[in-house]
FILUM-982223 format. One record per residue (C-alpha): x, y, z negated; residue in one letter. Coordinates in nm, 2 decimals, padded with zeros to 4 digits. Last residue first. Example, Ala and Ser with C-alpha at 12.3 -4.5 7.8 and 13.67 -1.06 7.14 Angstrom:
<pts>
PT:01.37:-00.11:-00.71:S
PT:01.23:-00.45:-00.78:A
</pts>
This chain:
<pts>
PT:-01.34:-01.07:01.50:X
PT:-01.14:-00.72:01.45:X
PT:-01.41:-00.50:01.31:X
PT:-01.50:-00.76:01.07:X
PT:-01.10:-00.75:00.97:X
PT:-01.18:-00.34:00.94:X
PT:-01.46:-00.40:00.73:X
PT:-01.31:-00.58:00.44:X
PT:-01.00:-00.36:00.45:X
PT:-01.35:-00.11:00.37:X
PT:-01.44:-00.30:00.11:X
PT:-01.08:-00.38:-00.07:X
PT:-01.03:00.02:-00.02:X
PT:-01.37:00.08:-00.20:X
PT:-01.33:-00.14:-00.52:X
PT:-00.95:00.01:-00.51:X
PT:-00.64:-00.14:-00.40:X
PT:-00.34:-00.15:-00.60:X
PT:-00.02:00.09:-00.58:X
PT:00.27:00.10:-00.78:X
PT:00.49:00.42:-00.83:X
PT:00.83:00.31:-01.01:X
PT:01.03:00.47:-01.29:X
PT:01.40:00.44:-01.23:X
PT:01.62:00.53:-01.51:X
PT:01.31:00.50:-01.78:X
PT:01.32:00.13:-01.65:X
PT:00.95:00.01:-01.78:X
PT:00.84:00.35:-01.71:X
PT:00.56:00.23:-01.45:X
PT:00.40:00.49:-01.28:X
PT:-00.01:00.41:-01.12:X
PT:-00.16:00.43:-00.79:X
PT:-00.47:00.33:-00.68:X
PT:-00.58:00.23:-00.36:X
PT:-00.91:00.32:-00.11:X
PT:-01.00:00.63:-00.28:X
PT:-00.93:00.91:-00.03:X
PT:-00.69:01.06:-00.23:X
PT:-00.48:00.73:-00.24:X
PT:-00.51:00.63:00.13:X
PT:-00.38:01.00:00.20:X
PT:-00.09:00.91:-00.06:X
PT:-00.03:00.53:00.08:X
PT:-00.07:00.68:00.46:X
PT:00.22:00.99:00.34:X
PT:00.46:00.70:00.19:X
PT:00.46:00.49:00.48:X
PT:00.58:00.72:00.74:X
PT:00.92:00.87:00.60:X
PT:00.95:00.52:00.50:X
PT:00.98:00.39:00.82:X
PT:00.73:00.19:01.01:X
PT:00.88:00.01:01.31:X
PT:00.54:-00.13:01.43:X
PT:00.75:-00.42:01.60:X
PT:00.86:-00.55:01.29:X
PT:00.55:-00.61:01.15:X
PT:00.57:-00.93:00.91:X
PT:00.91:-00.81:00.76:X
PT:00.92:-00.43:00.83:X
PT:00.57:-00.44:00.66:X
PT:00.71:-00.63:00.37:X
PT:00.99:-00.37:00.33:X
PT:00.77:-00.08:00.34:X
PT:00.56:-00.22:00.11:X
PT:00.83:-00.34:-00.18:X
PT:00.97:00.04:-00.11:X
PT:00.65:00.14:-00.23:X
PT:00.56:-00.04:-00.57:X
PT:00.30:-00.38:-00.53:X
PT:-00.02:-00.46:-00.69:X
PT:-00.19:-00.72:-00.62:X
PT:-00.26:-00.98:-00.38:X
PT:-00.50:-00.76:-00.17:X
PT:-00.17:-00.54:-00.18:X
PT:-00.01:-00.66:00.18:X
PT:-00.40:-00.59:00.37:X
PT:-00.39:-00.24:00.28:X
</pts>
């Protein structure tokens, strides 16, 4: 949650900054994608299609009221 507090960002732009900073967690997409859609029904992000490039629409995700609060809470957690 911590890579969108900047903004928004689509999927593959996640999974690509977590294999930059992260390495060692070795994340593939196969695992990203389900945490961004159970982090998405729970209410933490938001996710919305953009149809700028009707060839290759793209799923962007933002963080909610309640996923910047409990991101909030985790790094409290960690302190």
């Amino acid at each position: 949650m911590a890579l969108l507090v900047r903004g928004r960002a689509y999927g593959y732009e996640l999974v690509k900054r977590l294999d930059e900073y992260a390495s060692f967690l070795a994340l593939k997409q196969g695992t990203v994608y389900p945490l961004l859609r159970r982090m998405e029904q729970r209410g933490l992000l938001r996710a919305e299609w953009d149809y700028t490039n009707p060839a290759k629409p793209m799923k962007y995700y933002q963080l909610t009221d309640d996923g910047s609060e409990a991101l909030r809470k985790m790094c409290e957690i960690c302190r």
